[in-house]
C-alpha positions, 0 to 999 in steps of 0.5 A: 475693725475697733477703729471702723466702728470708732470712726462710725461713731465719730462721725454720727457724733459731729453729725449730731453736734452739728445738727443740736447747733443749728437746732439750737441757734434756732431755739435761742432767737425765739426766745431772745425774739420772745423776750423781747415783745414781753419786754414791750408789753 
């Protein structure tokens, strides 16, 4: 049953992991896109 609920977990956390990556990856081209039109001000 302990491994069930392990195996649970597991999977929600890769599941997230993968979700804040992608979020992430988003997040950093704005702002590499956003630093860079400042840049040419």
């Amino acid at each position: 049953m302990g491994w069930l609920i392990f195996f649970i977990i597991a999977v929600a956390v890769v599941g997230g992991v993968f979700a804040l990556r992608k979020n992430l990856r988003r997040e950093i081209e704005r702002y590499q896109s956003i630093r860079r039109s400042k840049k040419d001000d």
